[in-house]
CHARMM-style PDB file with segment names, atoms N, HN, CA, C and O in Angstrom:
ATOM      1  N   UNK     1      25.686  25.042  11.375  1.00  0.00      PROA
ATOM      2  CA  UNK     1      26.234  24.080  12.290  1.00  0.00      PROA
ATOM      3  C   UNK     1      27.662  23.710  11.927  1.00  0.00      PROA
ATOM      4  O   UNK     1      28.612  23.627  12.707  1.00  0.00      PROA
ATOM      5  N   UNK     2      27.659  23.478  10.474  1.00  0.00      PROA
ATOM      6  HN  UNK     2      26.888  23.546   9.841  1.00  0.00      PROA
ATOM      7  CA  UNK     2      29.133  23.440  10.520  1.00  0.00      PROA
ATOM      8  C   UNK     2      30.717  24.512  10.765  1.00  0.00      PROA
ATOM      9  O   UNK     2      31.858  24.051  10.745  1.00  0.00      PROA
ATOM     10  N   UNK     3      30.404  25.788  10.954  1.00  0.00      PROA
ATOM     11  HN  UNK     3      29.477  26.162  10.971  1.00  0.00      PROA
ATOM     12  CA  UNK     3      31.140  26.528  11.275  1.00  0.00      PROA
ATOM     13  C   UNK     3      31.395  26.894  12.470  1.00  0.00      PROA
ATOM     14  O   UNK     3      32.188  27.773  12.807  1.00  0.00      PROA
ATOM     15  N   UNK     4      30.554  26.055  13.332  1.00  0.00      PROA
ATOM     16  HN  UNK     4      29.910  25.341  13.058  1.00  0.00      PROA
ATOM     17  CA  UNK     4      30.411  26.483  15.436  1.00  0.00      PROA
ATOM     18  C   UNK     4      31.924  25.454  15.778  1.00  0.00      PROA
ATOM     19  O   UNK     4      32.379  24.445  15.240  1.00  0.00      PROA
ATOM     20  N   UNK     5      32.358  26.293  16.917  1.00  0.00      PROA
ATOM     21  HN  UNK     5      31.988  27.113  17.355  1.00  0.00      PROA
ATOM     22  CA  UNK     5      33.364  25.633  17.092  1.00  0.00      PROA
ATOM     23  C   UNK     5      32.901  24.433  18.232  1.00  0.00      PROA
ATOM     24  O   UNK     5      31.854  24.400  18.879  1.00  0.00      PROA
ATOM     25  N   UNK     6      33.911  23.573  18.252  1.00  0.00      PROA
ATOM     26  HN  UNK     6      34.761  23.600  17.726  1.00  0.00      PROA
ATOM     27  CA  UNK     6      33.366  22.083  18.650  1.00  0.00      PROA
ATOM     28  C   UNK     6      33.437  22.329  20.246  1.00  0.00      PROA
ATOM     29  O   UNK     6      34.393  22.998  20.639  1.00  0.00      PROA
ATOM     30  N   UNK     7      32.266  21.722  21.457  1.00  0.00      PROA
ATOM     31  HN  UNK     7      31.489  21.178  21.138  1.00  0.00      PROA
ATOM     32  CA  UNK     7      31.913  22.353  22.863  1.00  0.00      PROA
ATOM     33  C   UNK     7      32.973  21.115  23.457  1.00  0.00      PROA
ATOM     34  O   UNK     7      32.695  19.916  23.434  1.00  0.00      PROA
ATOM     35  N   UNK     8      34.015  21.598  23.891  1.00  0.00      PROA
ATOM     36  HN  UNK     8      34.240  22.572  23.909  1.00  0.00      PROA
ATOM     37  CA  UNK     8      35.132  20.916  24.773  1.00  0.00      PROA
ATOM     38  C   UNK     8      35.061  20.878  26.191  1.00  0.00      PROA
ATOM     39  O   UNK     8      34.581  21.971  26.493  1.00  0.00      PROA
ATOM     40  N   UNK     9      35.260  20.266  27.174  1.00  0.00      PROA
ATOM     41  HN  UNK     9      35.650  19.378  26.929  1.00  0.00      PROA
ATOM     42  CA  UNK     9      35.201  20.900  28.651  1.00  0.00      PROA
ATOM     43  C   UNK     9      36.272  21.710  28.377  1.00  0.00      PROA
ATOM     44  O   UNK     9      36.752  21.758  27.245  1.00  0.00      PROA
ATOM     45  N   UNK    10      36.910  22.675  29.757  1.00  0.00      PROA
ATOM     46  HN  UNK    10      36.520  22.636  30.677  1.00  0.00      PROA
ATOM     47  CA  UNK    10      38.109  23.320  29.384  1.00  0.00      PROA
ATOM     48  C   UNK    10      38.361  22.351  31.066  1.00  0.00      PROA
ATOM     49  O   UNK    10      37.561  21.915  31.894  1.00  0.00      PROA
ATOM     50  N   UNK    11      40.117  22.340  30.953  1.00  0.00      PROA
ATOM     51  HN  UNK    11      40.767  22.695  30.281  1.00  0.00      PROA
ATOM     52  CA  UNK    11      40.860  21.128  32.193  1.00  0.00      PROA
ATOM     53  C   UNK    11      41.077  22.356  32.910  1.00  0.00      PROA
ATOM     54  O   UNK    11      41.555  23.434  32.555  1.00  0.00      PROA
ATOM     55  N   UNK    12      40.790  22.097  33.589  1.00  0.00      PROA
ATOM     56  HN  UNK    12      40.402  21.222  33.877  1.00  0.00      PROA
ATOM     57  CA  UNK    12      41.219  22.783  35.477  1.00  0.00      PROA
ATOM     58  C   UNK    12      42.459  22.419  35.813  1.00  0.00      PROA
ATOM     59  O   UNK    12      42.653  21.216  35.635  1.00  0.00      PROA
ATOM     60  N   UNK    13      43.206  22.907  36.158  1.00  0.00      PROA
ATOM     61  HN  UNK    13      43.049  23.884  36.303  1.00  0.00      PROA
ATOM     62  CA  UNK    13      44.508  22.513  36.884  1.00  0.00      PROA
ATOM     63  C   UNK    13      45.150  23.206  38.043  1.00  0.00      PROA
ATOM     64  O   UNK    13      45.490  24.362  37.788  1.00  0.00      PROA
ATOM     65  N   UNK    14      45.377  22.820  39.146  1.00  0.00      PROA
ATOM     66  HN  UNK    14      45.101  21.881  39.353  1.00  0.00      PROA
ATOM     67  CA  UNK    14      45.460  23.781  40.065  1.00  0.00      PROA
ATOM     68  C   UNK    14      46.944  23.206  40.976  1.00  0.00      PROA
ATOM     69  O   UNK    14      47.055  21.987  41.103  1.00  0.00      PROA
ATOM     70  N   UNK    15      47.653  23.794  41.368  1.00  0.00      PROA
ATOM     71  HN  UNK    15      47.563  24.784  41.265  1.00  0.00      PROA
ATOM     72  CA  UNK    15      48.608  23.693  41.397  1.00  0.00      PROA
ATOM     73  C   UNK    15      48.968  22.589  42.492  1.00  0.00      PROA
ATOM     74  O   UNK    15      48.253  22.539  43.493  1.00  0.00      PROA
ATOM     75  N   UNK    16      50.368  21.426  42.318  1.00  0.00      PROA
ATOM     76  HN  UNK    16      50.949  21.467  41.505  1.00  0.00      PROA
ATOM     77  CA  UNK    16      50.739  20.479  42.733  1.00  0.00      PROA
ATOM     78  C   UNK    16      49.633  19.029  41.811  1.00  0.00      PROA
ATOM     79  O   UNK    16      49.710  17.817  42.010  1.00  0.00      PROA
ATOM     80  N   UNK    17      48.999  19.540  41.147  1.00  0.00      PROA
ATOM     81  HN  UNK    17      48.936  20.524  40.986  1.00  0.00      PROA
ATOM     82  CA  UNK    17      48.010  18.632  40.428  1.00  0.00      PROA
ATOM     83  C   UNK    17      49.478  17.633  39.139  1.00  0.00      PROA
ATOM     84  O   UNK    17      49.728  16.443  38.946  1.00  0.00      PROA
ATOM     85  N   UNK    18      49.895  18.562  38.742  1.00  0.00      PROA
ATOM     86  HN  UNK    18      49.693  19.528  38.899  1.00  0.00      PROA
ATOM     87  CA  UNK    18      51.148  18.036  37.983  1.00  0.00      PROA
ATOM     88  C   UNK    18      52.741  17.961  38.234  1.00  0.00      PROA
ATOM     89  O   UNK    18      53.407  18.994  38.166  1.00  0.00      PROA
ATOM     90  N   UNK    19      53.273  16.851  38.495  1.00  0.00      PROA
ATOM     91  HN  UNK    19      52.732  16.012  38.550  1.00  0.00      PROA
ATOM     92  CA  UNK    19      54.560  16.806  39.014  1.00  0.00      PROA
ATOM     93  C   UNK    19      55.689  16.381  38.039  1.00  0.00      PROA
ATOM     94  O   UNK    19      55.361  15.605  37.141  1.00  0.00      PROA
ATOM     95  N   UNK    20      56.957  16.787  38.104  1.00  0.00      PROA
ATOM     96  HN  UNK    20      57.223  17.417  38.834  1.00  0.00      PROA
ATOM     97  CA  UNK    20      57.657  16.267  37.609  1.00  0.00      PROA
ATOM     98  C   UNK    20      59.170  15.587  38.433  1.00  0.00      PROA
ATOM     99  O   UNK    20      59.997  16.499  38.399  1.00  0.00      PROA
ATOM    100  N   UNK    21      59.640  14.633  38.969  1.00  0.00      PROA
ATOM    101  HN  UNK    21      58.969  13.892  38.996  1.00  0.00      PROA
ATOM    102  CA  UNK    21      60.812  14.421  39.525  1.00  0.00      PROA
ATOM    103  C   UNK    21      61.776  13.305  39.168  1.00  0.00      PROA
ATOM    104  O   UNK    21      61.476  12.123  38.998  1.00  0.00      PROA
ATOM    105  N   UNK    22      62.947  13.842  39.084  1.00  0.00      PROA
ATOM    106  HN  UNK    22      63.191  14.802  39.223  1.00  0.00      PROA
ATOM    107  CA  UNK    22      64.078  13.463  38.472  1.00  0.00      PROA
ATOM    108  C   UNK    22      65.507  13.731  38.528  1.00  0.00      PROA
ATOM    109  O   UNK    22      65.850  14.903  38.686  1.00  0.00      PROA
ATOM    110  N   UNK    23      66.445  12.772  38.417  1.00  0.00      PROA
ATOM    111  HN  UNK    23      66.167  11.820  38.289  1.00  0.00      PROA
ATOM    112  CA  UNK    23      67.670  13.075  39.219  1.00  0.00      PROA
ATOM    113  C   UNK    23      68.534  13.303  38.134  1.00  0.00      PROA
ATOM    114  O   UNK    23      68.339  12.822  37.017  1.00  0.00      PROA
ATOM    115  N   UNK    24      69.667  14.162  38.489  1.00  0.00      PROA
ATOM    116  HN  UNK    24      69.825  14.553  39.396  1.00  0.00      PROA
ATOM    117  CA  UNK    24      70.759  14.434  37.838  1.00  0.00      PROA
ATOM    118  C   UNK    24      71.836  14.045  38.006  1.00  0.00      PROA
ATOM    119  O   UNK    24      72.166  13.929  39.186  1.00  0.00      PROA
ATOM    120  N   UNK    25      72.951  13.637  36.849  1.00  0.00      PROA
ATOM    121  HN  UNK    25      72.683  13.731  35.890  1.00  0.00      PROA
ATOM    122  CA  UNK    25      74.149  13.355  37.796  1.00  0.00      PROA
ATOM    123  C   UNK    25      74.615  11.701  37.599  1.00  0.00      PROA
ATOM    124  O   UNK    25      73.782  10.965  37.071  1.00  0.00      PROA
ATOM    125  N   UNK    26      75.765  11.193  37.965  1.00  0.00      PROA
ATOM    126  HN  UNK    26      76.442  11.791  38.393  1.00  0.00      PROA
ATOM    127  CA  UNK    26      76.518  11.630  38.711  1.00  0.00      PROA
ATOM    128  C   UNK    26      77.371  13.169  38.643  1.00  0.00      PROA
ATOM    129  O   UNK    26      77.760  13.566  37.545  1.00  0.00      PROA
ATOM    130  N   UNK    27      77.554  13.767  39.557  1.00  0.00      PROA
ATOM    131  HN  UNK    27      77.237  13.445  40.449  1.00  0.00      PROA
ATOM    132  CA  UNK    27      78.622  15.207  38.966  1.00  0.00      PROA
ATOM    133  C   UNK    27      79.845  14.601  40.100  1.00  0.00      PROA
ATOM    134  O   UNK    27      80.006  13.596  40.792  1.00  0.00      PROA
ATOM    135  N   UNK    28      80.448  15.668  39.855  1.00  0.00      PROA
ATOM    136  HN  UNK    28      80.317  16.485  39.293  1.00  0.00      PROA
ATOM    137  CA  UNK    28      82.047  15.703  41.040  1.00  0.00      PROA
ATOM    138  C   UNK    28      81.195  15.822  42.461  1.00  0.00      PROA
ATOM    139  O   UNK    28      80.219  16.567  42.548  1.00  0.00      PROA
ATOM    140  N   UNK    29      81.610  15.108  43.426  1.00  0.00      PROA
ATOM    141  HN  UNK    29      82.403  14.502  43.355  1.00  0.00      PROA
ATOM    142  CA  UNK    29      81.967  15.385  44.775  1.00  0.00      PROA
ATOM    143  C   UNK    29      82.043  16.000  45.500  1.00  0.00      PROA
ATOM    144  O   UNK    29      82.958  15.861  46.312  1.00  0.00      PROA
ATOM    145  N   UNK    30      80.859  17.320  45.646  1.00  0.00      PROA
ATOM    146  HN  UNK    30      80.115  17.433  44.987  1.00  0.00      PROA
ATOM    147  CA  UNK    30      81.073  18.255  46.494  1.00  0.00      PROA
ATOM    148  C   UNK    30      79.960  18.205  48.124  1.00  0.00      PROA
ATOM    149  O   UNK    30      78.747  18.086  48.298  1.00  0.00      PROA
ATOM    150  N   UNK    31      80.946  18.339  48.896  1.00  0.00      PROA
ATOM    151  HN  UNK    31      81.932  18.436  48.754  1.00  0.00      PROA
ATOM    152  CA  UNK    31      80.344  17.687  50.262  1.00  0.00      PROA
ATOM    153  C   UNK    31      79.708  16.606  50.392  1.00  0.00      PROA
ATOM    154  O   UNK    31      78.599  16.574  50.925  1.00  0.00      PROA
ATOM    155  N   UNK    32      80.320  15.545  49.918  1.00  0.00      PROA
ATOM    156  HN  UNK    32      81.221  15.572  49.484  1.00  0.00      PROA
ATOM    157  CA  UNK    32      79.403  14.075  49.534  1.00  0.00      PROA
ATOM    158  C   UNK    32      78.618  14.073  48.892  1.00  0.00      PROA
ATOM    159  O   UNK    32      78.304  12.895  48.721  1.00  0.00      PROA
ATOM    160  N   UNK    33      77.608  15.111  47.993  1.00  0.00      PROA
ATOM    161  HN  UNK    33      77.863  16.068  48.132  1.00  0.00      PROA
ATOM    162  CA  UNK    33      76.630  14.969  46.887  1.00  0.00      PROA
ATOM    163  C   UNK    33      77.113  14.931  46.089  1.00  0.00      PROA
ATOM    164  O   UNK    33      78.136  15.602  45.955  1.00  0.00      PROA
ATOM    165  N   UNK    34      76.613  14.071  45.049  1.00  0.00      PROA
ATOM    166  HN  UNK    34      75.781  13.526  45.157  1.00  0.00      PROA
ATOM    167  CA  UNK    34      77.160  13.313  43.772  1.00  0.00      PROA
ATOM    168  C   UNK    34      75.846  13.906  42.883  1.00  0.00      PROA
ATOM    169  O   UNK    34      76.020  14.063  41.674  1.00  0.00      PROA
ATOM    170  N   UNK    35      74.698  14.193  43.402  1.00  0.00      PROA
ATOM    171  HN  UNK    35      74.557  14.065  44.384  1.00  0.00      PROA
ATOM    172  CA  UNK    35      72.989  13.854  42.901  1.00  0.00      PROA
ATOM    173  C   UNK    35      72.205  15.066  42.834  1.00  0.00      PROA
ATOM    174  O   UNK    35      71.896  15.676  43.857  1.00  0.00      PROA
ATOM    175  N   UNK    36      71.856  15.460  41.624  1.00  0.00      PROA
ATOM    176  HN  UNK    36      72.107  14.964  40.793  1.00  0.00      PROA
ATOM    177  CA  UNK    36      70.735  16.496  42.406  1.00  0.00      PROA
ATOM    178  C   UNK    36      69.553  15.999  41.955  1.00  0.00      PROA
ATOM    179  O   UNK    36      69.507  15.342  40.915  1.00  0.00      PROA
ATOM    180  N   UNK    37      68.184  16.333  42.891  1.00  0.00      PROA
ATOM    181  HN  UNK    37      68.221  16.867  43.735  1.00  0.00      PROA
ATOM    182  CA  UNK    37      67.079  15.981  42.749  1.00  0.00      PROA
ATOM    183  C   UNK    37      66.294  16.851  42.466  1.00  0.00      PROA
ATOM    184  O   UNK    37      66.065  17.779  43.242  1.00  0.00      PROA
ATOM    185  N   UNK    38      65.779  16.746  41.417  1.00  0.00      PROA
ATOM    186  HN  UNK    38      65.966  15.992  40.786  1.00  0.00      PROA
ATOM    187  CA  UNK    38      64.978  18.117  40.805  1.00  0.00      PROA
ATOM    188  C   UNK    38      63.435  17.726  40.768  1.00  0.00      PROA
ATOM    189  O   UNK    38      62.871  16.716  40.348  1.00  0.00      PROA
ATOM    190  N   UNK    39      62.892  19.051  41.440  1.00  0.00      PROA
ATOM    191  HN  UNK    39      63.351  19.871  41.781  1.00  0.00      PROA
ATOM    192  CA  UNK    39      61.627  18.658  41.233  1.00  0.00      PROA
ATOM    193  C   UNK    39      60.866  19.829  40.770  1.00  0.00      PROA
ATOM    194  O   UNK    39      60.982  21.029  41.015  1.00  0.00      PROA
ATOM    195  N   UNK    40      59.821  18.958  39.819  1.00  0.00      PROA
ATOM    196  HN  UNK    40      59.727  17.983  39.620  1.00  0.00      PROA
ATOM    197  CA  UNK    40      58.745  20.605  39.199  1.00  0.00      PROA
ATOM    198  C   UNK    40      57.483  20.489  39.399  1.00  0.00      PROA
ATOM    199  O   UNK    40      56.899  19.407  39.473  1.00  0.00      PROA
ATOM    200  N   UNK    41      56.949  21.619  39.507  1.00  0.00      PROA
ATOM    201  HN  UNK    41      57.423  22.497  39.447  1.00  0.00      PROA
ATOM    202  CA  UNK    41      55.547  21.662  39.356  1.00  0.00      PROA
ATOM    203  C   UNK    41      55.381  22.657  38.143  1.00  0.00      PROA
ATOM    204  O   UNK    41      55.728  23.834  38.040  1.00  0.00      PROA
ATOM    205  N   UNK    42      54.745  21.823  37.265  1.00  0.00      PROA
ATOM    206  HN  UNK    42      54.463  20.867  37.349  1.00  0.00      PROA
ATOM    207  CA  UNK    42      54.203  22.055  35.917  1.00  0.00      PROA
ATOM    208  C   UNK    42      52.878  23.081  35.833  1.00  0.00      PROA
ATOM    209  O   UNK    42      52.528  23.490  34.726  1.00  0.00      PROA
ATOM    210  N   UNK    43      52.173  23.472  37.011  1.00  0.00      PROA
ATOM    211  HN  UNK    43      52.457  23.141  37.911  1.00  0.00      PROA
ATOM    212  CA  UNK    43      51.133  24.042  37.305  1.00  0.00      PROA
ATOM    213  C   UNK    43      51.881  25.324  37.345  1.00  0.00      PROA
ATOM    214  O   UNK    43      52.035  26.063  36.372  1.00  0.00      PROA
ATOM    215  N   UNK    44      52.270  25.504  38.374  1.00  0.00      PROA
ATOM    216  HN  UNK    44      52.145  24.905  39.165  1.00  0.00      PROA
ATOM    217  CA  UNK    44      52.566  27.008  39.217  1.00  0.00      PROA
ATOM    218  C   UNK    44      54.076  27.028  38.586  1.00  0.00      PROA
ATOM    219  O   UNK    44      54.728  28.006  38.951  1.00  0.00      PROA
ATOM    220  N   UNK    45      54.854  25.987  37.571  1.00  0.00      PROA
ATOM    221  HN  UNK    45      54.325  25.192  37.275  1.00  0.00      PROA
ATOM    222  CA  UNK    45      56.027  26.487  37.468  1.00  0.00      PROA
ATOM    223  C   UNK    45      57.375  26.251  38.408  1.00  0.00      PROA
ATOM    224  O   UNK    45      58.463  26.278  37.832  1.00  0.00      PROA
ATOM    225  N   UNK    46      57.332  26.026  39.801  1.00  0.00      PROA
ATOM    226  HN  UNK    46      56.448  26.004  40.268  1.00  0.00      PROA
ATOM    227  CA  UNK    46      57.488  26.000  40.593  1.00  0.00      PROA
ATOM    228  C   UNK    46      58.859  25.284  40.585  1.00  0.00      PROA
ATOM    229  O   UNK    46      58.637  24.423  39.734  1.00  0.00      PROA
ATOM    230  N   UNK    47      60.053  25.102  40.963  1.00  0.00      PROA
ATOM    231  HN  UNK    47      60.233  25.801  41.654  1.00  0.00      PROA
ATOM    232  CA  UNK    47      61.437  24.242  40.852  1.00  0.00      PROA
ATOM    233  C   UNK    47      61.808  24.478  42.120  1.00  0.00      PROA
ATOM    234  O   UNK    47      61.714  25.571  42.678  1.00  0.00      PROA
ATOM    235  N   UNK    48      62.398  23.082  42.789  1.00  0.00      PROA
ATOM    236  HN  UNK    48      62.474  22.194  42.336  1.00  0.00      PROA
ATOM    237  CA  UNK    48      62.918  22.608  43.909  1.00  0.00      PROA
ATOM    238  C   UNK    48      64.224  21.588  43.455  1.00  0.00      PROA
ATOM    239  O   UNK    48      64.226  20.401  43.128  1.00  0.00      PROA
ATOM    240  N   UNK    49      65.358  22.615  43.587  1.00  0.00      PROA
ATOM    241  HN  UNK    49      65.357  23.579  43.852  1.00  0.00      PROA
ATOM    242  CA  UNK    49      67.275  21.369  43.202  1.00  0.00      PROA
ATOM    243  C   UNK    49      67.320  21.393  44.556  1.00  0.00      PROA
ATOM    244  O   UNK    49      67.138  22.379  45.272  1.00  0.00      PROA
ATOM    245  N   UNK    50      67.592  20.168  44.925  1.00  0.00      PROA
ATOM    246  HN  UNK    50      67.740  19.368  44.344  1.00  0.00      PROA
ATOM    247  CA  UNK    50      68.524  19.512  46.043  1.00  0.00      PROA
ATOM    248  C   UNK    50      69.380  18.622  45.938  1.00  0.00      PROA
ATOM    249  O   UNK    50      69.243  17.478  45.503  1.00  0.00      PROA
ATOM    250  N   UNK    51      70.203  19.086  46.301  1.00  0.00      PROA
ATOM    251  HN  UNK    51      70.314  20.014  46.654  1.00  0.00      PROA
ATOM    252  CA  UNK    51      71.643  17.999  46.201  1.00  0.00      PROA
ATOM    253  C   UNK    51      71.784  16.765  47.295  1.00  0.00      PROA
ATOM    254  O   UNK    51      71.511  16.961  48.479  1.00  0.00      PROA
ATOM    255  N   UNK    52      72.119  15.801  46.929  1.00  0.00      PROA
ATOM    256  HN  UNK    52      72.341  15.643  45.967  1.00  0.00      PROA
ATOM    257  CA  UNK    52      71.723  14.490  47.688  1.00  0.00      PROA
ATOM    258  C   UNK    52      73.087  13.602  47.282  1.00  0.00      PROA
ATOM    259  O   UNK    52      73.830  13.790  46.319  1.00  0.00      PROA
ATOM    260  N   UNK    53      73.183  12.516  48.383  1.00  0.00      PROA
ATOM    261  HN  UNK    53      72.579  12.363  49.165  1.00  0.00      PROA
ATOM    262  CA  UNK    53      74.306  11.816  48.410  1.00  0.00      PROA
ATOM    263  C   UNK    53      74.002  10.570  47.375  1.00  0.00      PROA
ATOM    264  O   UNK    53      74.981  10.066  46.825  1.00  0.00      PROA
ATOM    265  N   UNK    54      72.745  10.073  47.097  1.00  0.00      PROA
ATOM    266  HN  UNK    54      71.950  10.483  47.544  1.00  0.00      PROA
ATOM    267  CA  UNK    54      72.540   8.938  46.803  1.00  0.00      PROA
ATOM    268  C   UNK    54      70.797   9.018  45.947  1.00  0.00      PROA
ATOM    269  O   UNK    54      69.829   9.647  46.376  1.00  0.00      PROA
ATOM    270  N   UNK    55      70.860   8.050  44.488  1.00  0.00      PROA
ATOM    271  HN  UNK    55      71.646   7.539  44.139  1.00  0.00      PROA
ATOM    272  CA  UNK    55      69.695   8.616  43.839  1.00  0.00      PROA
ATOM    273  C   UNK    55      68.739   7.077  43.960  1.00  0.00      PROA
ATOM    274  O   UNK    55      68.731   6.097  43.215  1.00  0.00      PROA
ATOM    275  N   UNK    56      68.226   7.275  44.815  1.00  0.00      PROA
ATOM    276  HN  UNK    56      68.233   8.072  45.421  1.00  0.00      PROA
ATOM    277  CA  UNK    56      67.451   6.193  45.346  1.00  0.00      PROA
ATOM    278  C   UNK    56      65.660   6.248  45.962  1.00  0.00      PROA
ATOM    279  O   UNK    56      65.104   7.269  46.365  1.00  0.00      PROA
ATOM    280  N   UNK    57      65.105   5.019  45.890  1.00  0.00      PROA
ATOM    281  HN  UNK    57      65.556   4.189  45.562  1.00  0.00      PROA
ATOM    282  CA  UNK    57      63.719   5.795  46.762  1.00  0.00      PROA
ATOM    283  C   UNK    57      63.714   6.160  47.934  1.00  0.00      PROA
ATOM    284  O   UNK    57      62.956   7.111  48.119  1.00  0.00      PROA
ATOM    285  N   UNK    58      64.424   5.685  49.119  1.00  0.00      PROA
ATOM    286  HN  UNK    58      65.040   4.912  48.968  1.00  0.00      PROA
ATOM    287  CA  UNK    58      64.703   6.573  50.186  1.00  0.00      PROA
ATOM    288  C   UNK    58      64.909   7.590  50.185  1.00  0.00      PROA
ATOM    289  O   UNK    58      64.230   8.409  50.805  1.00  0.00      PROA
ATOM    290  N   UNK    59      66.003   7.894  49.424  1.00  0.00      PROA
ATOM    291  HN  UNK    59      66.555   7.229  48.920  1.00  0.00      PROA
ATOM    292  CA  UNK    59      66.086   9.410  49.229  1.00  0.00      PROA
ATOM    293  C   UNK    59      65.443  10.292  48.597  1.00  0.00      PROA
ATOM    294  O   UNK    59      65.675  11.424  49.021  1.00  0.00      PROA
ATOM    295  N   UNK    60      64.774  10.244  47.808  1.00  0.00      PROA
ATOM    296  HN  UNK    60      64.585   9.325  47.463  1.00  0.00      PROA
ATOM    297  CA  UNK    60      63.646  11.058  46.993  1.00  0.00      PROA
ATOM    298  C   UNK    60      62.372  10.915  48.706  1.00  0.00      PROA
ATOM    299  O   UNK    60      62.219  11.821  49.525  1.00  0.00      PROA
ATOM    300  N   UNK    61      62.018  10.190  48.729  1.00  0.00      PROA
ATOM    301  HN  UNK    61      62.142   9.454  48.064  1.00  0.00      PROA
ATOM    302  CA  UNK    61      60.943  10.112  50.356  1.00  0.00      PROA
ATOM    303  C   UNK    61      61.232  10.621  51.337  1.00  0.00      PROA
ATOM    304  O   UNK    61      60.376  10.956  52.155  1.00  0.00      PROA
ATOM    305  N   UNK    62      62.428  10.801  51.504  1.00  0.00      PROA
ATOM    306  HN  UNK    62      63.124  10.529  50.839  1.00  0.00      PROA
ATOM    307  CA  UNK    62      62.969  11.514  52.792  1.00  0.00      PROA
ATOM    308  C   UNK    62      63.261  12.922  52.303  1.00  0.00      PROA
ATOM    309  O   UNK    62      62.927  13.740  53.161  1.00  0.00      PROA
ATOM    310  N   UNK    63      63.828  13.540  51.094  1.00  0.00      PROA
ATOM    311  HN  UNK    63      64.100  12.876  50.397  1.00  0.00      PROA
ATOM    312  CA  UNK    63      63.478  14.990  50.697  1.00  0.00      PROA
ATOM    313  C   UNK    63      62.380  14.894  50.286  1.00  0.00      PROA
ATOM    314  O   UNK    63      62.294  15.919  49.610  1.00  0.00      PROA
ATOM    315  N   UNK    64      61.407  14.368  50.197  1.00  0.00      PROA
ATOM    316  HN  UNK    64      61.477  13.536  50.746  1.00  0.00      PROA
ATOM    317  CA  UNK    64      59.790  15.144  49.878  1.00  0.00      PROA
ATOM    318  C   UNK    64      59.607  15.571  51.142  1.00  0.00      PROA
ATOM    319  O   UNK    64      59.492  16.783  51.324  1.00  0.00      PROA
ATOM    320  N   UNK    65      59.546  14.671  52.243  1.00  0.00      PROA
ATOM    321  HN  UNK    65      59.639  13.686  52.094  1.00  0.00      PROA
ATOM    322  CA  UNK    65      59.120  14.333  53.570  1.00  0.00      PROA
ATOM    323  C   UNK    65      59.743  16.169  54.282  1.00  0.00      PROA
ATOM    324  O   UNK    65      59.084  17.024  54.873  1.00  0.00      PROA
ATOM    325  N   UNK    66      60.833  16.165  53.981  1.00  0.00      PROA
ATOM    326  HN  UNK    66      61.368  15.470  53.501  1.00  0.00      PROA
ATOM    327  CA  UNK    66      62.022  17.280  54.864  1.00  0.00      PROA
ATOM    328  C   UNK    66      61.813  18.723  53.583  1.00  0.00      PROA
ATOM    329  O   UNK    66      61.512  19.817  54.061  1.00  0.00      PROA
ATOM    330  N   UNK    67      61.944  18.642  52.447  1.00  0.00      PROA
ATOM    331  HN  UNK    67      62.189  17.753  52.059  1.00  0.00      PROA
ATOM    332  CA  UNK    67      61.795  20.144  52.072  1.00  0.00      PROA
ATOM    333  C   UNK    67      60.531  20.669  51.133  1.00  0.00      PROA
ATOM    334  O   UNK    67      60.454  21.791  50.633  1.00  0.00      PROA
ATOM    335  N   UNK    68      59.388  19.412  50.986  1.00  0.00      PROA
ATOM    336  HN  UNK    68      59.451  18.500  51.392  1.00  0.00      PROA
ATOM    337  CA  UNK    68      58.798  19.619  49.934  1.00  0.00      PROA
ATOM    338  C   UNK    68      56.936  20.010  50.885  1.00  0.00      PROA
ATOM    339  O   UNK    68      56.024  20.834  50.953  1.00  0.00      PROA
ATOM    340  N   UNK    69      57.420  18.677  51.412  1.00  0.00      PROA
ATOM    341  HN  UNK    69      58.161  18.007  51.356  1.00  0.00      PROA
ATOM    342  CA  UNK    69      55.593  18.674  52.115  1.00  0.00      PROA
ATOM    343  C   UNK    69      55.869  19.007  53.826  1.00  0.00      PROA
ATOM    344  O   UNK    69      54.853  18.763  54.476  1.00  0.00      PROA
ATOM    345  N   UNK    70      56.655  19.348  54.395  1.00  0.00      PROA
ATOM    346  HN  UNK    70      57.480  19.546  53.867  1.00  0.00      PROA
ATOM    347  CA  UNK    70      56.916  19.973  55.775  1.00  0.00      PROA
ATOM    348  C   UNK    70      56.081  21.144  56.167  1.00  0.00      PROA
ATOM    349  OT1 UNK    70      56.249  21.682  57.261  1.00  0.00      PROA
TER     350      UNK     70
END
């Protein structure tokens, strides 16, 4: 008994289950974006940069809304 290895569940993870989002920036001024908004999925790997005028909750809601969950 003491040499069995110890019975763990194993975690399921299936993709969009883990998120990561977060802004960059300020940078220089190009076409009014100052911001980029980076987003990951830690599952599938997955990276979404968008450049944005302003790093706010509107704006993170309105690019989920327009390039993420459309």
């Amino acid at each position: 008994m003491r040499n069995e290895m110890p019975q763990k569940g194993i975690l399921e993870l299936e993709p969009f289950d883990c998120w990561g989002i977060d802004f960059m920036g300020p940078f220089p001024s190009s076409y009014s974006n100052l911001y980029i908004l980076v987003c990951v999925d830690y599952v599938s790997k997955w990276v979404e940069a968008i450049a944005c005028i302003a790093n706010n909750a509107h704006t993170v809601i309105n690019i989920l809304r327009k390039n993420i969950f459309a």
